[in-house]
C-alpha positions in Angstrom: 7.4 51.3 140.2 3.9 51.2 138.5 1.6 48.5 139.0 2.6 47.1 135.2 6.4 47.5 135.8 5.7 45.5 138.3 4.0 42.7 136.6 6.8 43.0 134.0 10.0 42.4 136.5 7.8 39.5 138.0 7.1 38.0 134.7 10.9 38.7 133.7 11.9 36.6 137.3 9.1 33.8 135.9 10.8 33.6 132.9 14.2 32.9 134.5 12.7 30.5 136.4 11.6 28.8 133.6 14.5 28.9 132.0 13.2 30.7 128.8 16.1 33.3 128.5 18.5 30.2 128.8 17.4 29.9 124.4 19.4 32.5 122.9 16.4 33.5 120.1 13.9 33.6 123.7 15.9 36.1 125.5 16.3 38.5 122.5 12.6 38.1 122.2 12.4 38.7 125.3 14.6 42.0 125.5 13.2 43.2 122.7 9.9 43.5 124.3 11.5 45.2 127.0 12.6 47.5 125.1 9.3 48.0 123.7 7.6 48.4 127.0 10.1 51.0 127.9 8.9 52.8 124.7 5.2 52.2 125.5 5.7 54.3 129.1 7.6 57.0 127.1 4.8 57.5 124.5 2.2 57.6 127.6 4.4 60.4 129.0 4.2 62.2 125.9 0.6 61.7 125.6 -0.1 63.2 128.8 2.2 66.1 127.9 0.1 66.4 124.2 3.7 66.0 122.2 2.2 64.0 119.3 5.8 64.6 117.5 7.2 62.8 119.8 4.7 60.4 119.9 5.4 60.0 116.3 9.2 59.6 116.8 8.4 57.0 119.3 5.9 55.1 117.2 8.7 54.8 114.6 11.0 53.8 117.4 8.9 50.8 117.9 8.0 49.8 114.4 11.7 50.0 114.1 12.5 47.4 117.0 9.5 45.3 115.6 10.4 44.9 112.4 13.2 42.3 112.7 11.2 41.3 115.9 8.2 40.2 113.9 9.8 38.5 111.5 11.8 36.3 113.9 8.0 35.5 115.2 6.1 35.0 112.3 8.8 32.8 110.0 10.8 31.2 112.9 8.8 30.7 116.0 4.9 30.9 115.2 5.3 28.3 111.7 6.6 25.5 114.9 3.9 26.2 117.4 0.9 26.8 114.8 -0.2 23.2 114.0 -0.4 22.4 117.6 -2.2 26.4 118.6 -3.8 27.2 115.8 -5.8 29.4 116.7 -3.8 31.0 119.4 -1.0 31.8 116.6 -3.7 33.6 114.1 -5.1 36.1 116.7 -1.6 36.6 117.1 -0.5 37.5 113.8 -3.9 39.5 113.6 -2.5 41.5 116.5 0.5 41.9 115.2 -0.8 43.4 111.8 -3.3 46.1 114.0 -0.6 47.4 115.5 1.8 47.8 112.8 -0.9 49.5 110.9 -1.2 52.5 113.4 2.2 52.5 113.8 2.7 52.8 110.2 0.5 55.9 109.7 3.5 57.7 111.1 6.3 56.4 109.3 7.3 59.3 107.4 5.7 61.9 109.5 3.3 63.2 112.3 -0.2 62.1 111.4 -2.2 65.2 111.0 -5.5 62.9 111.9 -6.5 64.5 115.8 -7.5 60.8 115.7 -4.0 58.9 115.8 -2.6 60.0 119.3 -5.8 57.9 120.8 -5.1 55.0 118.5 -1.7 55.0 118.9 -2.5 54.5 122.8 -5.0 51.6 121.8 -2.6 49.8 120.1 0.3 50.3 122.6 -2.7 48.9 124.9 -3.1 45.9 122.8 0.6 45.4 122.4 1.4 45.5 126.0 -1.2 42.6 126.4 0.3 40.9 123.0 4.1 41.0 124.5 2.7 38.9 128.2 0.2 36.7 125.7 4.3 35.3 124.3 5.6 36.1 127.0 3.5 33.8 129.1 2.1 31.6 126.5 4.1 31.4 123.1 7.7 30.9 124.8 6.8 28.4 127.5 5.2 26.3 124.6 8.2 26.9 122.6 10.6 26.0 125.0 8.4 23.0 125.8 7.9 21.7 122.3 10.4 23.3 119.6 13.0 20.7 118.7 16.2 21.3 117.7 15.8 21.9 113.5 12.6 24.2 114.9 15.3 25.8 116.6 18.1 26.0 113.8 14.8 27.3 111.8 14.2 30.3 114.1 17.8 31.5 114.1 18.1 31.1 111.0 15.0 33.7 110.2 17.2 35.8 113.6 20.3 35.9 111.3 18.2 36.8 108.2 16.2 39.5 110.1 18.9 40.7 112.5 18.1 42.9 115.8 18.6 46.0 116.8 20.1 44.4 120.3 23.0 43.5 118.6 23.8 46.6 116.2 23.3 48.3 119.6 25.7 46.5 121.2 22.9 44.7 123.4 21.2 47.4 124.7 
């Protein structure tokens, strides 16, 4: 186990403690970015092996698994928690929209840009950071302050957006 997987199964045990996962729309959150971080460790292995297609195949992986992720965020969770963090909630977004965008340049295909396989790696960096900033920071405060209509809100936005957990039979 790498230092990071580390730091992820404690964080995972954290958020059990906390009872986080115990909130239905947390603990898809929550698997989702597991899922993600999974993917992150298999585009690094590809990296190191120079297979930019598959690279490319995983970068649409993840913009796949963030779509409906994002949304959740953005139009459920974040609109509750972004009078009181502010600030916090717009370097958030702002993360949110870097990374989609390299993720993006291989939507339909392998970038051609000798460029993209290093910021693809850059904004898996960021992400990885991004996923324990909500993990540490965003559900806590959620679980602390959301009431119950913030709640009904965010699943709401889940039900609109749907996950890929479920289609996948909870992967």
């Amino acid at each position: 186990m790498t230092a990071f997987e580390a730091l992820v199964e404690d964080r995972r045990h954290m958020c059990e403690y906390c009872g986080c996962q115990a909130v239905t729309a947390i603990d898809e959150l929550t698997r989702e970015h597991d899922l993600v971080v999974d993917l992150i460790a298999d585009a690094r292995t590809a990296h190191a092996a120079g297979d930019v297609e598959t690279m490319a195949v995983i970068a649409r992986r993840i913009a796949e698994v963030l779509g409906p992720h994002t949304e959740v965020e953005e139009h459920g969770l974040f609109p509750a928690l972004a009078d009181e963090f502010p600030e916090q909630i717009a370097g958030l977004e702002a993360e949110h929209r870097r990374v989609e965008a390299v993720l993006g340049e291989a939507a339909d295909t392998t970038p051609a840009d000798p460029g993209w396989p290093l910021r693809l790696l850059d904004a898996l960096n960021l992400l990885r950071t991004h996923i324990l900033k909500e993990q540490d920071g965003v559900f806590p405060a959620a679980l602390a302050g959301l009431s119950t209509e913030d709640w009904e809100a965010v699943e709401a936005v889940r039900a609109r957006a749907g996950t890929l957990l479920r289609a996948a039979g909870g992967q």
